[in-house]
N, CA and C of each residue as an Amber inpcrd file, in Angstrom:
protein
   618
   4.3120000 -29.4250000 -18.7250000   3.7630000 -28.1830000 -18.1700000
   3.7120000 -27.1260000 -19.2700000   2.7200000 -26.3270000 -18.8430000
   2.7040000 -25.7500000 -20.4590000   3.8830000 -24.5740000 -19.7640000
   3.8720000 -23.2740000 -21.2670000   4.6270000 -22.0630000 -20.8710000
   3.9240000 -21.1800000 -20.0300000   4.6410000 -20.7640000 -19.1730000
   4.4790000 -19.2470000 -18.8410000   3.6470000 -18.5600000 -19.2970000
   2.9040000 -17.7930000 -18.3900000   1.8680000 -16.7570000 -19.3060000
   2.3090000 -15.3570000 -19.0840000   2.1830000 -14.4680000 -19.9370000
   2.8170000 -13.2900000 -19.8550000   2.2380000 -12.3030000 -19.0210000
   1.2170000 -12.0800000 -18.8770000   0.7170000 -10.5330000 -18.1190000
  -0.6150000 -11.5100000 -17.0770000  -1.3770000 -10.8140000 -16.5520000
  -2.2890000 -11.5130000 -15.5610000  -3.1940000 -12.0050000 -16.0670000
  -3.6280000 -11.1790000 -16.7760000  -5.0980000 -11.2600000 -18.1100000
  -4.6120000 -12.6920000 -18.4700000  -3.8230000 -13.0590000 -18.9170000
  -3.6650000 -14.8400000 -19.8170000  -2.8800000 -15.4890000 -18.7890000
  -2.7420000 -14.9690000 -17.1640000  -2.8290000 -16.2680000 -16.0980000
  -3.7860000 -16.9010000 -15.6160000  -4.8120000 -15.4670000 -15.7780000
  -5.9100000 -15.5230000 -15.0230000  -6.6570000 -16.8230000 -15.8960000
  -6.3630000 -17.5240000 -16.7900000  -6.7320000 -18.6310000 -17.4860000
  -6.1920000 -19.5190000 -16.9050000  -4.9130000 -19.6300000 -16.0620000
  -4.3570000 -20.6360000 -15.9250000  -4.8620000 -20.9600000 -14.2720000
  -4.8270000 -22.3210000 -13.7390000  -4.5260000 -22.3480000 -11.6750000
  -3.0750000 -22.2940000 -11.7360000  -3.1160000 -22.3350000 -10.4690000
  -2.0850000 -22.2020000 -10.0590000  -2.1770000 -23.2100000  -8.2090000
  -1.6080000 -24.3340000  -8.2980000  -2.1860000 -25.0470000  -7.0520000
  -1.1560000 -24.8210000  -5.9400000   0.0080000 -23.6070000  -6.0800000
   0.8170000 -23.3250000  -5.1280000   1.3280000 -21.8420000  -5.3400000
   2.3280000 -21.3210000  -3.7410000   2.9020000 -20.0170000  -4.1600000
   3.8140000 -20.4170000  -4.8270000   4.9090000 -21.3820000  -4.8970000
   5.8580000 -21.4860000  -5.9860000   5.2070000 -21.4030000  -7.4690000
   4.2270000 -22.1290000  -7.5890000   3.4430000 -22.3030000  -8.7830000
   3.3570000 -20.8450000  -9.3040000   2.5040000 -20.0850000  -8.4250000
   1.8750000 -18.6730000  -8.3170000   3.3950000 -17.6390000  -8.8550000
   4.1810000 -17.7440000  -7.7060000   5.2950000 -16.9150000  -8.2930000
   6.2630000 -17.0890000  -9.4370000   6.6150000 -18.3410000  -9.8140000
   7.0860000 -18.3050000 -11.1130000   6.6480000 -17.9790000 -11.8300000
   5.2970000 -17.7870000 -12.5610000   4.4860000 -17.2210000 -13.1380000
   4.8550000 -15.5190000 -12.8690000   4.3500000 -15.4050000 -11.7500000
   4.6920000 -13.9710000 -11.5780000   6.1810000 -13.5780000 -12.0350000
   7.1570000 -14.5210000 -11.7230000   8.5100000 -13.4350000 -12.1350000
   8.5980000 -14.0290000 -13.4970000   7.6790000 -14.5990000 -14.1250000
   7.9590000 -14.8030000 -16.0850000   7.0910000 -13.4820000 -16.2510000
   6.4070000 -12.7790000 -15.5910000   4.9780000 -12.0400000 -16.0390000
   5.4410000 -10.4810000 -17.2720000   4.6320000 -10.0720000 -17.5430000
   4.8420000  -8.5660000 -17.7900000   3.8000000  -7.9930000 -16.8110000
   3.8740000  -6.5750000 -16.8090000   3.6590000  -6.2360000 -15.7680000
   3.3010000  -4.2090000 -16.4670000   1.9730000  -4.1420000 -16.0780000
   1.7050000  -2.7590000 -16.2750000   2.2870000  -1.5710000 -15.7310000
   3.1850000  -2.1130000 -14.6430000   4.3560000  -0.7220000 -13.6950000
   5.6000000  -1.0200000 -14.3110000   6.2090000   0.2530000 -15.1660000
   7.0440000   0.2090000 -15.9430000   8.0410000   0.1700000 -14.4810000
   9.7200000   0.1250000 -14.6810000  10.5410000  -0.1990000 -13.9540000
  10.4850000  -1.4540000 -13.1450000  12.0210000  -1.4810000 -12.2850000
  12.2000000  -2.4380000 -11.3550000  13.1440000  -3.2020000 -11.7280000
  14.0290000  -3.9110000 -11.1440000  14.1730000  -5.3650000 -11.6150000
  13.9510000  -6.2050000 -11.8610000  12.8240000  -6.4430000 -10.6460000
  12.4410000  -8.0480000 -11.0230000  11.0710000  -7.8110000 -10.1520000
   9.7600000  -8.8120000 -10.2940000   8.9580000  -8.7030000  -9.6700000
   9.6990000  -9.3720000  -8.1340000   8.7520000  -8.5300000  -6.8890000
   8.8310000  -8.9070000  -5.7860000   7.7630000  -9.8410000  -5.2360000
   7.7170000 -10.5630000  -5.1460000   6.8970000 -12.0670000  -4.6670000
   7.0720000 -11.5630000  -2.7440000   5.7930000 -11.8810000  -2.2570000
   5.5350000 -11.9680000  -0.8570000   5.7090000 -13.3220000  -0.3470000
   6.4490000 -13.0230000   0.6070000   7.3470000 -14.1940000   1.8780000
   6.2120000 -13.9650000   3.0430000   6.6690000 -15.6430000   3.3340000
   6.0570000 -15.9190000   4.1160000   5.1840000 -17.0900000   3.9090000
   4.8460000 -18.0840000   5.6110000   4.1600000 -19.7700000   4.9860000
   2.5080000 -19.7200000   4.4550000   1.9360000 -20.1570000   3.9550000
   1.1070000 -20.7210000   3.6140000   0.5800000 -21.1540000   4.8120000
  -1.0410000 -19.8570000   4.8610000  -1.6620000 -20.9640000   6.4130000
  -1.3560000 -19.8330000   7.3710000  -0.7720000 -18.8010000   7.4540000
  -0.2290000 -17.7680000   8.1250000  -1.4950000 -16.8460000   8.3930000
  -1.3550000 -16.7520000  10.0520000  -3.0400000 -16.0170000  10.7420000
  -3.1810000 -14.8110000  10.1740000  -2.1230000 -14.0530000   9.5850000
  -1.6650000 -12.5410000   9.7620000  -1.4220000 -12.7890000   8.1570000
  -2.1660000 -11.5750000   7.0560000  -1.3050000 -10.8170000   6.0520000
  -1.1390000  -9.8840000   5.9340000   0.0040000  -8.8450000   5.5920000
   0.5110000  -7.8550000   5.4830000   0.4980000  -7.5580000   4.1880000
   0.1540000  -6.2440000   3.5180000   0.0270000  -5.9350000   1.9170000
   0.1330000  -4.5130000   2.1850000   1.5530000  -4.0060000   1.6610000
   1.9330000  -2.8480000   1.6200000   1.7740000  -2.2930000  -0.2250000
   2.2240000  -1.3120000  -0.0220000   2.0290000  -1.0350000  -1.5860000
   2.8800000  -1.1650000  -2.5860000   4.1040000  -1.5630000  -2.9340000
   4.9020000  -1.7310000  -3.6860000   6.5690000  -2.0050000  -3.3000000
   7.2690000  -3.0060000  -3.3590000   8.6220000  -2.8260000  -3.5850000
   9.4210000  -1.4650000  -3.0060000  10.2530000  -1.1710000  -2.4520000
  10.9960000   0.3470000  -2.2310000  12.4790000  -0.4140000  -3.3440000
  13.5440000   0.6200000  -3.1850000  15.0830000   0.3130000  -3.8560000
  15.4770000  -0.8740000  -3.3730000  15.1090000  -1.2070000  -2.3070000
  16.4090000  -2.2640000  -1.7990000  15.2440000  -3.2840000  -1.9770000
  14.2760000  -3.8110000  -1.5050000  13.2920000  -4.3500000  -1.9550000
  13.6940000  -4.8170000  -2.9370000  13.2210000  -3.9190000  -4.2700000
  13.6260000  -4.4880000  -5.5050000  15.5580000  -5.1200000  -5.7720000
  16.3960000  -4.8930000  -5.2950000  17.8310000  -5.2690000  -5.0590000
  17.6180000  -6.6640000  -5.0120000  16.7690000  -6.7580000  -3.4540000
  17.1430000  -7.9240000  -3.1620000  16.2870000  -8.9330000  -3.4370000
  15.0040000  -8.3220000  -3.7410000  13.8310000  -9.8490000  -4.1480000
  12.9500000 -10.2080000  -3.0580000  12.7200000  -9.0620000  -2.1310000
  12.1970000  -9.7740000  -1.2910000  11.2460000  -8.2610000  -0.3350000
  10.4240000  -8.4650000   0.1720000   9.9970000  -7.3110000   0.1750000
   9.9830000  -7.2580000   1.9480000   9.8960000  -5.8510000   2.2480000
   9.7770000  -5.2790000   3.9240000  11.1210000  -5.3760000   3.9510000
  12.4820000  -4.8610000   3.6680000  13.2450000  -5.1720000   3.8510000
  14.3980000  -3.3440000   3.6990000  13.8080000  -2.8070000   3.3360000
  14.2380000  -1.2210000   3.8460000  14.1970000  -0.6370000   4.7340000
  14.2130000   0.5520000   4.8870000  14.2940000   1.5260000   6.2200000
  12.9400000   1.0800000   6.8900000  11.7160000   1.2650000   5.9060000
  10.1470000   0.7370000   6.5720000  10.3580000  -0.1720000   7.1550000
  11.0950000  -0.9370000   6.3310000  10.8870000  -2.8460000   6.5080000
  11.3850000  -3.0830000   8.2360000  12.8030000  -2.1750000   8.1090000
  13.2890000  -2.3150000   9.5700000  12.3900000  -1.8610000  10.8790000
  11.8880000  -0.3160000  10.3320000  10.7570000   0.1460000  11.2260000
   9.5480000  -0.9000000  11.6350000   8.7960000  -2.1840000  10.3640000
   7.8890000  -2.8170000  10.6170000   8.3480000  -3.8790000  11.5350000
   9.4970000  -4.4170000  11.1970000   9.8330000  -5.4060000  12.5900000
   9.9080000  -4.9670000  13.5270000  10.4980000  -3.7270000  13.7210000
  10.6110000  -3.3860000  15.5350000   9.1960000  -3.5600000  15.9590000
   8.3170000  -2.8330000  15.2930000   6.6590000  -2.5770000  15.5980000
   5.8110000  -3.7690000  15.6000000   6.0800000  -4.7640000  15.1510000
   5.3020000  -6.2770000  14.9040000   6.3020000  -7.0580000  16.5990000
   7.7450000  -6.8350000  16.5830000   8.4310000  -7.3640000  17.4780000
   7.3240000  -7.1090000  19.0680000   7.4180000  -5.9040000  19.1380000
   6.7790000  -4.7380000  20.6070000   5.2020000  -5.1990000  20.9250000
   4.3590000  -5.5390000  19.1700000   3.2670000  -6.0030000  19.1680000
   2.9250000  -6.9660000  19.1630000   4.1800000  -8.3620000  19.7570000
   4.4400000  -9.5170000  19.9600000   3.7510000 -10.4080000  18.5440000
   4.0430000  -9.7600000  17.4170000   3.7580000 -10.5530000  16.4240000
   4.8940000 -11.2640000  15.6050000   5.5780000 -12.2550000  15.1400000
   5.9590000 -13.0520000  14.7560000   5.9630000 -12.6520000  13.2150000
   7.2110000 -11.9060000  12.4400000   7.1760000 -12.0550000  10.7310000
   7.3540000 -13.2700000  10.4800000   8.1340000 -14.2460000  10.9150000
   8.0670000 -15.4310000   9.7340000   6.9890000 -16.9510000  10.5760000
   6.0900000 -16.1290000  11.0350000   4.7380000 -16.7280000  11.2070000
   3.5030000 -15.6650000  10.6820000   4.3690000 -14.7050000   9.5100000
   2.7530000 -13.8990000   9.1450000   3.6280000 -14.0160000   7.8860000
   2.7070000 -13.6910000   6.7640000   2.8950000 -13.5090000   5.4570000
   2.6180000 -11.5670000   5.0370000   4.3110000 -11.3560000   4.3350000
   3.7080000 -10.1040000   4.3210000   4.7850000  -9.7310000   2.3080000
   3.3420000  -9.0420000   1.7460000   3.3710000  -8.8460000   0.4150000
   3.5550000  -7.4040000  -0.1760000   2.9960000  -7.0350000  -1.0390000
   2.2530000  -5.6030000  -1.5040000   1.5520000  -5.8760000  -3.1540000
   0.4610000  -4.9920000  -2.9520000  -0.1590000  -4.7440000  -3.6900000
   0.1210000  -4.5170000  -5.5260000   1.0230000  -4.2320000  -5.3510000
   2.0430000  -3.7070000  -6.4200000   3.3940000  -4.6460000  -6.7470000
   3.6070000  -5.5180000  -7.1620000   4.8170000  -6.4500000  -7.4680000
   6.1380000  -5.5940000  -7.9420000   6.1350000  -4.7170000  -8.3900000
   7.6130000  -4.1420000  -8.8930000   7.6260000  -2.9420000  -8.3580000
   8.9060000  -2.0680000  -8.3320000   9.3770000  -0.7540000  -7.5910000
   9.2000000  -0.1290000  -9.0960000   8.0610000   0.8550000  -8.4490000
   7.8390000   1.9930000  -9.7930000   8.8080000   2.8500000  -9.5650000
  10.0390000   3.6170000 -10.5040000  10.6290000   5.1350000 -10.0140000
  10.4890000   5.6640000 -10.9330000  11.4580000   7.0400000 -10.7210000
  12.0470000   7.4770000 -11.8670000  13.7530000   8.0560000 -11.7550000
  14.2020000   7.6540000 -12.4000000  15.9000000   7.7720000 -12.4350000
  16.6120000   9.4360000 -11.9430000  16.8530000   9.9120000 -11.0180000
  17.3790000  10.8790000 -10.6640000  18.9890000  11.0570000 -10.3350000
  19.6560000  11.3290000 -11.5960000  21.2570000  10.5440000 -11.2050000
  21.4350000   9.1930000 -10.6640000  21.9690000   8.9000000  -9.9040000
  22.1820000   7.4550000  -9.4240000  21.2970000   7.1070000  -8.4620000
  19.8790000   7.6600000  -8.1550000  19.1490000   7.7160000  -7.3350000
  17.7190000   6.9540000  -8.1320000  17.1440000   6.2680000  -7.7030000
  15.7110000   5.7270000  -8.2770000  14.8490000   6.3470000  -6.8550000
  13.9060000   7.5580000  -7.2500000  12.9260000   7.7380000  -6.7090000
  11.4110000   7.2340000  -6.7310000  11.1640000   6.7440000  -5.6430000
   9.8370000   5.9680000  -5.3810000   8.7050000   6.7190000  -6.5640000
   7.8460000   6.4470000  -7.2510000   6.5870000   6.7870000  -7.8120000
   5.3600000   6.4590000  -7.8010000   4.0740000   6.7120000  -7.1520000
   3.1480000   5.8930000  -6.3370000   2.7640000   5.4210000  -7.4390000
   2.3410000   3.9550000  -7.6050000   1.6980000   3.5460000  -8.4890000
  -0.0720000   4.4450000  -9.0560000  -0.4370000   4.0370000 -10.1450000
  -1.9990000   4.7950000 -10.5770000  -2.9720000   3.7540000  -9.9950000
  -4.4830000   4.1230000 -10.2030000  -5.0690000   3.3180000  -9.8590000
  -4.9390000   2.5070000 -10.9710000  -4.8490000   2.4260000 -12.2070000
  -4.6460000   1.3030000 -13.6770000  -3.6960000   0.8310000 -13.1820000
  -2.9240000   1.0490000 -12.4590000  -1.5900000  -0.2150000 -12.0400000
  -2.1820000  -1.1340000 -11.5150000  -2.9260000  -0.6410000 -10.1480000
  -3.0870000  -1.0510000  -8.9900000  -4.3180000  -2.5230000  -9.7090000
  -5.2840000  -2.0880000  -9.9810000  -5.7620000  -2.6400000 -10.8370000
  -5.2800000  -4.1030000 -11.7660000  -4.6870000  -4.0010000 -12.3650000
  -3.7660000  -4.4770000 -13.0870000  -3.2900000  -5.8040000 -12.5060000
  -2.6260000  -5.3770000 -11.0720000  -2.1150000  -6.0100000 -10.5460000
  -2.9250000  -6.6860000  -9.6730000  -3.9670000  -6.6400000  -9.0830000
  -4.8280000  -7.0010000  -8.2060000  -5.0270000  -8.7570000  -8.4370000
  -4.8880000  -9.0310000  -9.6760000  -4.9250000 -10.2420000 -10.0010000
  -3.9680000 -11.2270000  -9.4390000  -3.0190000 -10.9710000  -8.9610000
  -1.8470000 -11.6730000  -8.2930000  -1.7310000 -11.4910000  -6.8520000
  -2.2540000 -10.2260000  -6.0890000  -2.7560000 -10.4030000  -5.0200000
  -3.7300000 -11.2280000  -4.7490000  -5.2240000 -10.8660000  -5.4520000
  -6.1180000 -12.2490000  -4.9850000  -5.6690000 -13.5640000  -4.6920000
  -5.2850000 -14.0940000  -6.1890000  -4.6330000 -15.4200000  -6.1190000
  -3.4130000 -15.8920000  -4.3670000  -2.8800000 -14.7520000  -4.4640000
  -1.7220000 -14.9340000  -3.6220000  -2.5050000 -15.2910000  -2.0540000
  -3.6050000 -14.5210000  -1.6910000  -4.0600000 -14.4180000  -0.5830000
  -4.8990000 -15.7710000  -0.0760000  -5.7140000 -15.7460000  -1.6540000
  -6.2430000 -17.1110000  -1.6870000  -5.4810000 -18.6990000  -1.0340000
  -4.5110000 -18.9360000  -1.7740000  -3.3150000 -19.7200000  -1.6820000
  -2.6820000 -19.5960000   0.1970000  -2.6940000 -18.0680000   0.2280000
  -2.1320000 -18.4320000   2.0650000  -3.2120000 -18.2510000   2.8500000
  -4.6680000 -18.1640000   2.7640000  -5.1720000 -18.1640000   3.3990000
  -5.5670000 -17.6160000   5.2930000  -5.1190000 -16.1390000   4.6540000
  -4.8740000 -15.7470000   6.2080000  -6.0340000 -15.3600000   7.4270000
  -6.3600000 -15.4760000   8.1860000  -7.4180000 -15.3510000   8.9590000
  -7.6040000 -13.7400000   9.0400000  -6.7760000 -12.7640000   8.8210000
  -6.9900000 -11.3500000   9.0290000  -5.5840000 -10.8540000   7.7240000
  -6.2470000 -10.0700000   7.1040000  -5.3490000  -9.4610000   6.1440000
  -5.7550000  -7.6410000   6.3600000  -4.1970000  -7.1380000   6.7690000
  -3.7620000  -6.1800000   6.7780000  -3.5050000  -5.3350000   5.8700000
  -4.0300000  -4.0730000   5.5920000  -3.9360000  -3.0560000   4.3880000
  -2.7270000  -2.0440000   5.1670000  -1.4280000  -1.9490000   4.9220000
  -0.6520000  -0.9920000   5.2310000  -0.8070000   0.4610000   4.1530000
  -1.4450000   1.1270000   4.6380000  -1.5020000   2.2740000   3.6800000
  -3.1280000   2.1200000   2.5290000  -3.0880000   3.5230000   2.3800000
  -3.8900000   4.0800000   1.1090000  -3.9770000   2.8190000  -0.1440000
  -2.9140000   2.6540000  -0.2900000  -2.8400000   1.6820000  -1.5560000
  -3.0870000   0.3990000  -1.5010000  -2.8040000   0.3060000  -0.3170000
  -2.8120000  -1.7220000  -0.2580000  -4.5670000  -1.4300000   0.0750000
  -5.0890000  -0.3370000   0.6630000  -6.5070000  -0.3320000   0.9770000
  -7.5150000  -0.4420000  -0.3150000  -6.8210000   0.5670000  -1.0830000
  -7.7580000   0.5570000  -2.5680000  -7.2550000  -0.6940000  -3.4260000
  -6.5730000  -2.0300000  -3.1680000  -6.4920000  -3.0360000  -4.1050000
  -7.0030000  -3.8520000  -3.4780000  -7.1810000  -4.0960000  -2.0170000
  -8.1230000  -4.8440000  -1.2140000  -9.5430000  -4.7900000  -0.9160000
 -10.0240000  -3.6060000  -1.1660000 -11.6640000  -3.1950000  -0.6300000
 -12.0470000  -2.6750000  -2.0470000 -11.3570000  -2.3280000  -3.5290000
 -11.7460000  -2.2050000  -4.7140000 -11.9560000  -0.9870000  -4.5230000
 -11.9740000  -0.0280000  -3.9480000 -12.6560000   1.3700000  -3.7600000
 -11.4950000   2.2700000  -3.2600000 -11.3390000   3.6110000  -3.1790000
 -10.4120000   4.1110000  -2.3960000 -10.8500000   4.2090000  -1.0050000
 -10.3050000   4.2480000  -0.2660000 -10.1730000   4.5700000   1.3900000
  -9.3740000   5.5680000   1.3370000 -10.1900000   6.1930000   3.4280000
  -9.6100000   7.2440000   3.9540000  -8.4130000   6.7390000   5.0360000
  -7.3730000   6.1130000   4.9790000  -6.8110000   5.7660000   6.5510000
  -7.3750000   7.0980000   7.5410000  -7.2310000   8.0050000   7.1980000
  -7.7900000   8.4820000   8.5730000  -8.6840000   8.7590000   9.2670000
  -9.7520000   8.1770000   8.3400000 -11.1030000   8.2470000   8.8900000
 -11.8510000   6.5360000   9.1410000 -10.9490000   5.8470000   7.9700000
 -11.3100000   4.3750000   7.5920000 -10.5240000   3.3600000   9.0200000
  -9.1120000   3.6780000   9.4000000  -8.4740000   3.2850000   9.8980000
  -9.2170000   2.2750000  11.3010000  -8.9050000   1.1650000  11.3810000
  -9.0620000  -0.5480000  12.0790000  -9.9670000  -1.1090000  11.2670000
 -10.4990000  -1.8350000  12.0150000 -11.1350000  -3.3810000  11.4750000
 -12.1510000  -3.2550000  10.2160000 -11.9680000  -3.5180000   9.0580000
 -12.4300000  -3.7990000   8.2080000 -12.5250000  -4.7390000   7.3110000
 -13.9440000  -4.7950000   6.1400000 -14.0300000  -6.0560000   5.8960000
 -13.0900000  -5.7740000   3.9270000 -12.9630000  -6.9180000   3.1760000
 -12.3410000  -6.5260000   2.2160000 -12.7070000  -7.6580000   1.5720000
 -13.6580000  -7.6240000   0.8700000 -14.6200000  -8.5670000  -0.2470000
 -15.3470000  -9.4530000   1.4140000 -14.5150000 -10.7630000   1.0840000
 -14.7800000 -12.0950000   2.1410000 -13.6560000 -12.0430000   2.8270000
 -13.1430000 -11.1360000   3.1770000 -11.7250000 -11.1020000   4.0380000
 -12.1960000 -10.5550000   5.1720000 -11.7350000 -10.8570000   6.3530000
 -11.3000000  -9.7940000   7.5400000 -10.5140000  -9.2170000   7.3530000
 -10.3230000  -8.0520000   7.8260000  -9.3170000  -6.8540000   7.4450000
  -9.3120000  -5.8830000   8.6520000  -8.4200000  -5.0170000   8.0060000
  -7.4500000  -4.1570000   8.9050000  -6.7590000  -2.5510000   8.0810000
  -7.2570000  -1.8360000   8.7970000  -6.7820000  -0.9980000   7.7260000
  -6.0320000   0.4770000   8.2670000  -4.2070000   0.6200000   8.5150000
  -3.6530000   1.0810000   9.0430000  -2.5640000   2.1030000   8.2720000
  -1.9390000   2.6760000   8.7780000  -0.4070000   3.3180000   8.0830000
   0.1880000   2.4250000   7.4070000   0.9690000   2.7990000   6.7020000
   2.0670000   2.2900000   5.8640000   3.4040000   2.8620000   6.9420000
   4.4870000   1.6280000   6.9290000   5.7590000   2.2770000   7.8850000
   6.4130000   3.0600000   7.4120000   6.0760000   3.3600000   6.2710000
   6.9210000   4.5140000   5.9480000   6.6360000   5.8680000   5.9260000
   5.1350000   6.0320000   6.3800000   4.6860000   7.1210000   7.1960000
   5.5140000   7.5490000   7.8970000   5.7270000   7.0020000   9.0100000
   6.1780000   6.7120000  10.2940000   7.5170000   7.5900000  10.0790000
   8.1230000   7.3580000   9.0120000   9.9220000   7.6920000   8.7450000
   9.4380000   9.3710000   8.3020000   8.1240000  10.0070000   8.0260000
   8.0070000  10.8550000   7.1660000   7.4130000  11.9640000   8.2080000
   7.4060000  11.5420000   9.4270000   6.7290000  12.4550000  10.2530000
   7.4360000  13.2210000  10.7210000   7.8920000  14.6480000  10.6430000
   9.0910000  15.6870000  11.1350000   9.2140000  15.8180000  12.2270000
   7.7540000  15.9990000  13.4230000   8.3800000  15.9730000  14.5890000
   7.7890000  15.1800000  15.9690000   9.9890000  14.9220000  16.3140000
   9.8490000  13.8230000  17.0900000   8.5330000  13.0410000  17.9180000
   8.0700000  14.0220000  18.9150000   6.6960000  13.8870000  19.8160000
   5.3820000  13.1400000  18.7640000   5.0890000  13.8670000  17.8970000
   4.6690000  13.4480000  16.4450000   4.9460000  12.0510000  16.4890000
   6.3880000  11.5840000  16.1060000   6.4160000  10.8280000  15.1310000
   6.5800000   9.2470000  16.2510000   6.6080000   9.5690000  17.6670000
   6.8500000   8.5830000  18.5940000   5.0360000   8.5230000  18.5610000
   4.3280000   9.4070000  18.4930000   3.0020000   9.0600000  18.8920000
   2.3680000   8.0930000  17.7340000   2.5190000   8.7040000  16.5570000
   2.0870000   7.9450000  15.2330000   2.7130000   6.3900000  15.4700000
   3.6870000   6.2130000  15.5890000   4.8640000   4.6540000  16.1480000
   3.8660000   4.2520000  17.0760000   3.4060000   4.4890000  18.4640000
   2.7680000   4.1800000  19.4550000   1.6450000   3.4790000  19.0640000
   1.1310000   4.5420000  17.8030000  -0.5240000   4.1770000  17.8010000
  -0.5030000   3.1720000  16.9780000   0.5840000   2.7620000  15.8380000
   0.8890000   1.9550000  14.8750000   0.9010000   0.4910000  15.1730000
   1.6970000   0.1320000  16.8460000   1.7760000  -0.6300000  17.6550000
   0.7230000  -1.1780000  18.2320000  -0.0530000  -0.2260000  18.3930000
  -1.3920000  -0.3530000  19.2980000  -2.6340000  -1.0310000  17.9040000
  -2.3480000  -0.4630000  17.0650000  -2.8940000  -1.4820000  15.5440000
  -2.6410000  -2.8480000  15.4830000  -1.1820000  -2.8550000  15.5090000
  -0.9390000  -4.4300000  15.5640000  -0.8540000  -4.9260000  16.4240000
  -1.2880000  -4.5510000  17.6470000  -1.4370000  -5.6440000  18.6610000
  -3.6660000  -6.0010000  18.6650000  -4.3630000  -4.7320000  18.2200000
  -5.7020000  -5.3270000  17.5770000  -5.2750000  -6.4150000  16.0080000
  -4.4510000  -6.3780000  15.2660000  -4.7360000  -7.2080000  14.5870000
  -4.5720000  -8.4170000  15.5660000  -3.4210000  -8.4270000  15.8550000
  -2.7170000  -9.7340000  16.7740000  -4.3250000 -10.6890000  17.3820000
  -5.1630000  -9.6660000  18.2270000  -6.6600000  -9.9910000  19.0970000
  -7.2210000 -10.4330000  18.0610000  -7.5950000  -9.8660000  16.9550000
  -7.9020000 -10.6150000  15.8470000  -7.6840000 -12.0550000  15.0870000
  -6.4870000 -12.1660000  15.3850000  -6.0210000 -13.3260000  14.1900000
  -6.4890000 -14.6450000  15.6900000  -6.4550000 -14.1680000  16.9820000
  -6.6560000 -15.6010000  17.6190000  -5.3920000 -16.0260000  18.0480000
C-alpha cells in the first residue's frame, strides 16, 4: 500500500474504496484549519438514508474523536429522538474536520472556519458522502450549507428541501443555535420548529 498523502490536493489523486480507507487518510492529512487535536472523522454505517453535516468539531468533539457529542450533540439527539429518527441508523459528519479556536486561558474558543477552509476541506466531505451514500443529506447551519451547495446560503430564507450538486438536501439550524437563543418562549419555539425539520427530512429519506 503506498503512503499516506498529506493534504487533500495529493489524495484527491488517490481512491479510496472505503470509510476506513477514507479516514485514515484523513487522520494522516494536513489540514488548512490551524488547531485541534486530531481530525474528526463522521460516524455512522455506510448506506445510511439520513446525512447530517454540521460545521466543525466543538472542544469535546475534538477530546474525544468523534463528532455530535457536546452540549449541541446532546440537544441533536433529543430532537432526532422526538423526530423518531434513529443516530446510529443516520450518518452524521461536518464540513470542517478539526476544531478551529483560539486559546483563552484554559479555555479553547470556537472560531468559525473562512470560506478558504471550508473549501479546502470540501474534498473529504464529497468523498465521504459519496462512500455512504445517503438518500437525503442534511446541511445543519450556514456552513455545512456553503460546503454542500458551493455558494453561500440564507437559512432563513433558504431553509427545507434543497438540492446540493446531485444530492437531495435539506437545509436547517445548526443545534447550537438552539443553545444560543436567550428567550425561553423563543428558544422552545426555534426547538419545535427544528423538530418539525427533522421529521420532513425523516418523509424524505422513505
Amino acid at each position: 500500500m503506498s503512503a499516506p498523502r498529506t493534504d487533500a490536493a495529493d489524495a484527491g489523486e488517490a481512491s479510496f474504496p472505503t470509510l476506513h480507507a477514507l479516514n485514515a487518510a484523513l487522520r494522516a492529512s494536513e489540514t488548512a484549519v490551524p488547531g485541534g487535536v486530531r481530525p474528526v472523522p463522521g460516524k455512522g454505517p455506510v448506506g445510511a438514508s439520513i446525512a447530517f453535516v454540521g460545521e466543525q468539531p466543538g472542544d469535546e468533539e475534538d477530546r474525544q474523536g468523534r463528532p455530535f457529542v457536546g452540549p449541541a450533540g446532546r440537544l441533536f439527539d433529543r430532537a432526532l429522538a422526538e423526530a423518531g429518527i434513529e443516530r446510529t441508523r443516520s450518518y452524521v459528519t461536518n464540513a470542517v474536520k478539526r476544531f478551529k479556536f483560539v486559546q483563552r486561558g484554559k479555555r479553547r474558543i470556537h472560531q468559525k472556519p473562512t470560506a478558504g477552509e471550508i473549501s479546502h476541506e470540501r474534498w473529504w466531505l464529497d468523498r465521504e458522502l459519496a462512500l455512504v451514500h445517503p438518500q437525503v443529506v442534511v446541511a445543519l447551519g450556514a456552513t455545512a450549507g456553503y460546503a454542500l451547495a458551493g455558494r453561500k446560503v440564507a437559512v432563513t430564507r433558504e431553509r427545507g428541501p434543497l438540492v446540493f450538486g446531485n444530492r437531495r438536501g435539506y437545509l436547517t439550524v445548526h443545534p447550537s443555535y438552539l443553545l444560543r437563543v436567550p428567550d425561553e418562549a423563543a428558544k422552545r419555539a426555534a426547538y419545535e420548529a427544528f423538530v418539525a425539520d427533522l421529521r420532513a427530512v425523516r418523509s424524505m429519506a422513505g
